[in-house]
Structure formats: C-alpha cells, structure tokens
C-alpha positions, 0 to 999 in steps of 0.5 A: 439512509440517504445518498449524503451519509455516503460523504458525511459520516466520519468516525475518527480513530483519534489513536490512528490520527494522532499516529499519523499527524506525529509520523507526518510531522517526522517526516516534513522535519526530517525533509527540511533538514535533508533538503539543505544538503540534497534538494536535488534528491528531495523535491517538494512533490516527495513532501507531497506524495508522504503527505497524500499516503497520510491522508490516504490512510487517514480516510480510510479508517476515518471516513465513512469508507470505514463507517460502512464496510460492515454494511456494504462491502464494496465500501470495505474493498474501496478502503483496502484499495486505498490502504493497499494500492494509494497509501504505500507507494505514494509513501515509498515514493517519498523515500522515507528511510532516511527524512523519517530518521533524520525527523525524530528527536534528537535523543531517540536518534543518539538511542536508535542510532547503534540499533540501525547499524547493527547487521541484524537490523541490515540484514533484516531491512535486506529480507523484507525488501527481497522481491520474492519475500515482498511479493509473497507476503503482500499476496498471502495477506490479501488472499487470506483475508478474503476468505471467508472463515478470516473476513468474517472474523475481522467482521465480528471483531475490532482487533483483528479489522485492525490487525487485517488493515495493518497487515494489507499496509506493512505488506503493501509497503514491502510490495512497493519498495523493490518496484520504487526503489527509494533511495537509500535501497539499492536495485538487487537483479534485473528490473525486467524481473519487475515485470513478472513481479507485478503481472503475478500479483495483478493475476491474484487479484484478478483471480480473487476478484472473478471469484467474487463476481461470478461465485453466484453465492454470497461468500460472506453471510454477515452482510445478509444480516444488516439491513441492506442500504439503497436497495442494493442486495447482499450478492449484487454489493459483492459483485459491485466490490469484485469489479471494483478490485478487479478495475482498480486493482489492475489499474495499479499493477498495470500501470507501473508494468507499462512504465517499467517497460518504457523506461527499460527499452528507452534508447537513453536507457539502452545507450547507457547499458551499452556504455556500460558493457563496453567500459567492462570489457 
C-alpha cells in the first residue's frame, strides 16, 4: 500500500450523498428566499459554513478517511473528528432552522406547518437544546462508543458504523446549538455557564484521549488482525489516534472558551450589561 491510496481511495455511500446534495440544496433555496427579507441576518458566509458542514460529512464517509478506518485507527478518529467537531457547528453556525424550512417545497411546508407549531414539537426542540440535556448526550455517545465491547461491534457490522456516526453528528449538533445560539434559539442563563460546558466536555475527551495513549495495551483487537499499513503497529496507530483527539479535540472546545470570554468581559459588552441593569432599577 503506498503513501498515494491515503489521497485517492474513495468509496462513495450514493445513499449518504444523495441525502446530503438535497439537504444542501434546501438550504441554498431557502437562503435565497430569507435573504430578501433578512440580508443582514443571512450574509453569504453562513451559505458558506452549510456548505463546509456538507462536504465535512460528505468526506467523512466518502473518502478514504472511511475506506481505512477499519485498518488504521487513527483514520477512524480523523473521521469523527470531522463528523463531531467540523460538520455540526459549521451547520449550526448557519442557523439552519428557519432557511431549512423555508427550502422545502411548498406542499410538504402546508403539511409540516400545523406539526411545527404544536407545543410538543416546541417543547421537544426546547429539551434537546438544553445545555445539560446536549452536553450529556453528546459526551455519553462519545464515551460509549469508544469502549471497546461498543467500537468493536461498529467494527464487524456496517449498521451500527452507521448508527455510531449518526449518533456522534445529531449529538454534536445538540452539543453546538447552545454554545452558537442561531437565531431563531433564544439564549436560556448566563453564557459564563458556557464555560464550564466546553472545559468538562474538553476533559472527556482529554480523559479518553490519555487512555488511549498511555493504556500500554491494544484496547481494540480487530486492528491486530489486519495487515498493518506503513509499518505502523496496531498499539503505535492507537497512540497516534489518542494524540490526535487529544490535539484537535482541545483545540475545538478551547477555542470558542476563549472566545467566549473575550466576548463576555469586552468593555462594549460590559457598557451594555450596565445599560441594562440601570434602565431595570
């Protein structure tokens, strides 16, 4: 196996793309549309960002990040890198609820429209969105697919990689929404909490990630059992894919802590708060 099949062995899901290439093309319709009476709201970079979280999980389970994650796993972990921490929030940070409807046809809006304003389907959105409800989810479905009894039965079966990959994204995308807040989601409780929310999260992954480094034992026995590619041992690939999520994984809950921060102690910020709190009193 040479350095090249890395770049050039796809192996295209046409189920999954023809999924994603419609939802796409929801959204760029129902863009269009809200840009004529909210440009403001809808700038072309959130076009842009939808877009990016597309082809994010399109090369996740297109490219050969997919085609070799049952021989290296550090491929596998680059690819729910991708479906985790690059696909939803670039999707949530195009507030997609309203140009996702607003795309869809105009016969399924007139049958889906009494739905959506049903308070159960409200009170529905409201409990996924929770932060406590989000974060516990998204950590439970990362945690518990990493052992080793769950990973393994993703391994041997195609279902359950599916069902594991659908898991790590819906459960990424509730993780986001709260950080993110698109619009039409309205901010419940101090963004401080924020804070707490991403540096738990980021010690999960930290947790799992030093496991997988420093456990000194193969944890999942299938990647023995394949020929080893570039001369790269079954417990070296499992440390290069514990740095990996430890790096990368920090990197995306780090980032947007810090960012929050900025944003919360800025003097315009803080000038605001105390507008608000004199027009109150």
């Amino acid at each position: 196996m040479n350095l090249g099949a890395l770049f050039t062995t796809w192996d295209v899901p046409w189920a999954v793309t023809t999924a994603l290439a419609v939802t796409a093309a929801i959204y760029v319709h129902g863009w269009l549309q809200i840009r004529r009476t909210r440009p403001e709201m809808f700038p072309p970079w959130r076009l842009v960002a939808f877009l990016g979280g597309v082809l994010a999980v399109f090369v996740a389970v297109a490219s050969p990040l997919d085609t070799f994650s049952e021989s290296l796993l550090f491929m596998h972990m680059a690819q729910h890198f991708l479906l985790m921490s690059i696909a939803p929030p670039l999707m949530v940070l195009a507030a997609p609820a309203v140009p996702t409807l607003r795309g869809l046809p105009r016969v399924v809006i007139r049958v889906l429209q009494p739905l959506f304003r049903t308070q159960a389907i409200h009170g529905i959105g409201h409990f996924l969105t929770q932060p406590k409800v989000a974060w516990v989810a998204m950590n439970a479905a990362y945690s518990i697919w990493h052992i080793p009894k769950a990973y393994e039965c993703a391994l041997a079966s195609e279902n359950w990689h599916n069902f594991e990959h659908a898991c790590f994204f819906f459960t990424s995308v509730m993780f986001w929404w709260p950080v993110i807040a698109p619009w039409p989601y309205r901010q419940r409780g101090s963004r401080w909490l924020l804070l707490p929310y991403l540096v738990l999260a980021d010690l999960v992954n930290t947790g799992l990630s030093a496991f997988l480094c420093f456990s000194g034992r193969l944890l999942y026995p299938s990647y023995a059992a394949v020929p080893r590619m570039f001369g790269l041992s079954a417990l070296n690939d499992q440390i290069a894919a514990g740095a990996f999520m430890w790096v990368m994984g920090s990197t995306v809950f780090l980032i947007p802590a810090i960012g929050i921060t900025v944003q919360l102690l800025s003097p315009r910020r803080q000038r605001m708060r105390a507008g608000m709190l004199a027009a109150h009193r």
